[in-house]
N, C-alpha and C positions, 0 to 999 in steps of 0.2 A: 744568576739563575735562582738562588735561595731566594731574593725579595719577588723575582718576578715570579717565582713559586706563590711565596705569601700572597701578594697582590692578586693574584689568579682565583685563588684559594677563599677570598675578604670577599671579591665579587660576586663569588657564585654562592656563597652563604647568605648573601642580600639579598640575592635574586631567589635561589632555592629554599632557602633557610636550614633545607635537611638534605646532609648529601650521606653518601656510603663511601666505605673504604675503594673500593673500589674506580666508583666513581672522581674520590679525590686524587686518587691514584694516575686516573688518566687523563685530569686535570694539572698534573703537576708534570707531566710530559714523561708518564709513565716512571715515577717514582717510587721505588720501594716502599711498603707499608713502613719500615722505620725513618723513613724520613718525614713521610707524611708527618705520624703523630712528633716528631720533632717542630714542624709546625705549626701544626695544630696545639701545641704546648705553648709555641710563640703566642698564637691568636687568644689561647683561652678558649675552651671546649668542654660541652659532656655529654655522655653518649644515653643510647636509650637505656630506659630498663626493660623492655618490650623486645621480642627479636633477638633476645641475646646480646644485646646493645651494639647492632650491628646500626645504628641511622646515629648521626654528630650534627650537634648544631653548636656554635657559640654563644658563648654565655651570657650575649650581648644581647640576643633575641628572642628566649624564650618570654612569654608575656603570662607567667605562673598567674593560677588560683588561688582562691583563697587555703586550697591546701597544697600549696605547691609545686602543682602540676599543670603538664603543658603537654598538648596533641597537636600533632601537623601532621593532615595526612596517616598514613599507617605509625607512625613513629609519637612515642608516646615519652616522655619526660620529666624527671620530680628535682627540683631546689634539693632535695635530700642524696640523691643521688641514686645507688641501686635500688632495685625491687624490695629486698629486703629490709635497705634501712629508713626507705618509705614507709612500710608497714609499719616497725618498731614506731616513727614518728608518728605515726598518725594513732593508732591504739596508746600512744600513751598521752596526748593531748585528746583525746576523745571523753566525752563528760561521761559516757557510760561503757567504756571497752566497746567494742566493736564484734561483729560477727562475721563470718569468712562472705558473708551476702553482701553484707553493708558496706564490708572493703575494695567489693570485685566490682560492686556499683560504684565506687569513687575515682578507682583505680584504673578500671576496663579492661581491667583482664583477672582469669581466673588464679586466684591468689592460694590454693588449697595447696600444694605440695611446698609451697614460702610456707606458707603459717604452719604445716607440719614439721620443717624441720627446726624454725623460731621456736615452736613449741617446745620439741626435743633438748635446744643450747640453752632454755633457760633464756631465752633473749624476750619474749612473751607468756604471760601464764593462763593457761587453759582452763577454765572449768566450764560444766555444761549448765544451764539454766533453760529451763521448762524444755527441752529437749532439744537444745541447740547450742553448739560450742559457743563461746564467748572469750575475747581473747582481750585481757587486760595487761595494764602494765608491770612490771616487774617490782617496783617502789611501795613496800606497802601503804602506806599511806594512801598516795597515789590510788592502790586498787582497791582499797576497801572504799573509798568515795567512789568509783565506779562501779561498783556491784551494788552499794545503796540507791545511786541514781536508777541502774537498771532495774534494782527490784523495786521502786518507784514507778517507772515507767510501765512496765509490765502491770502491775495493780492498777492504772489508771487507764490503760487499754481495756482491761475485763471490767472494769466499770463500766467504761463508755463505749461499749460495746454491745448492743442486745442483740441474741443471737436464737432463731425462733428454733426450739427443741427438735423437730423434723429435719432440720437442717442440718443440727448438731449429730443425728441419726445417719444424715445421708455421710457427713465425714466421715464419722468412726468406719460406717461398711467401707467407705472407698479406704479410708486406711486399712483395716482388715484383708480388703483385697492385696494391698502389695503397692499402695500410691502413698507416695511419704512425705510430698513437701506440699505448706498448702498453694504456690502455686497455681503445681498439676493438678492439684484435686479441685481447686476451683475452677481449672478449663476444663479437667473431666464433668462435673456436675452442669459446665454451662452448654455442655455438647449433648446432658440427658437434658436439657430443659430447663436445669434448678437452676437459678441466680442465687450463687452465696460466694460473696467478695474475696479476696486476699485478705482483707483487713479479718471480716472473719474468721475465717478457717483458721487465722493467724490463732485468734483467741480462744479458737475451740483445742487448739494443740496446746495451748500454753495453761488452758484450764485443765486437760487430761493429763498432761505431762506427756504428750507424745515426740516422741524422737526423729527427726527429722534425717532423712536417707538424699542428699541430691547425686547417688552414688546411682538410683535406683531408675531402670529403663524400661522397668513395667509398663505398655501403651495402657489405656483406659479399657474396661470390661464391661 
């Protein structure tokens, strides 16, 4: 029963790539969850970080990126293994720390209560830069060349950046109102008529020091 278990088990991980407990469950001719993972220990397995790592695939077929991650379908997976210690790996190979934006875009999903409690262990170090967390790695060495990089990059954005003064005007009011990421301020200003980019807006905050809210549910005024 146990190989024709496996054997069952090898098939539909070819065919599916991603199954659930559930589903190997009644694949395995309604098997207990511990025998499953008994199996699935045989096969070589990891689970998502996404969903509470409720989706398994073997370790045979993820076909990782260049940062160690792999999507199929709803079911999202990292070479590093949980949520968490993806983050740690990726913020501390990062040339300039990372920002909870920069991660959620690599990651695909929202990473804000992982990076607050990493924050908290000491497992990432937080500081804010022109108004926006930054999460580097714990090594100093390590984070003092990423905070150089970043304050690098950031100088050579407001360079090459020109940003016409009226423009600069319409951000600060729509910040004023209660709009906090530039974003939304650039689809609010594109719904009054003004065309003023991301990229912008980015350097008009970075030039004010203004503080970035994506907490904030203000609609446009």
């Amino acid at each position: 029963m146990k190989t024709t278990n496996l054997q069952v088990l090898r098939a539909a991980f070819e065919v599916n790539k991603v199954l659930t407990m559930e589903e190997m469950c009644a694949l395995s001719n309604g098997a207990v969850m511990r025998s499953v993972i008994r199996y699935l220990n045989e096969l070589g397995y990891i689970t998502s970080y996404n969903n509470k790592g409720m989706y398994y695939t073997l370790k045979n077929i993820p076909e990782f990126n260049c940062y160690g991650l792999w999507g199929y379908k709803k079911a999202l997976f990292s070479i590093n293994g949980s949520l968490k210690n993806t983050i740690c790996v990726l913020v501390t190979e990062s040339m300039a720390g990372m920002t909870g934006d920069e991660l959620s875009s690599i990651i695909k999903i929202n990473t804000r209560n992982s990076l607050t409690e990493l924050s908290a262990s000491n497992m990432v170090v937080r500081e804010k830069a022109m108004g926006v967390y930054v999460y580097y790695a714990t090594g100093a060495n390590i984070s003092q060349r990423q905070r150089e990089k970043r304050r690098t990059n950031i100088i050579s954005i407001e360079r090459e950046t020109t940003v016409d003064p009226n423009d600069t005007v319409e951000v600060l009011i729509s910040y004023i109102k209660g709009i906090r990421t530039p974003e939304k301020i650039s689809a609010h200003l594109r719904y009054k008529g003004i065309n003023v980019d991301v990229k912008k807006v980015t350097a008009i905050f970075m030039r004010y020091d203004l503080e970035q809210d994506h907490n904030n549910k203000k609609k446009p005024v």
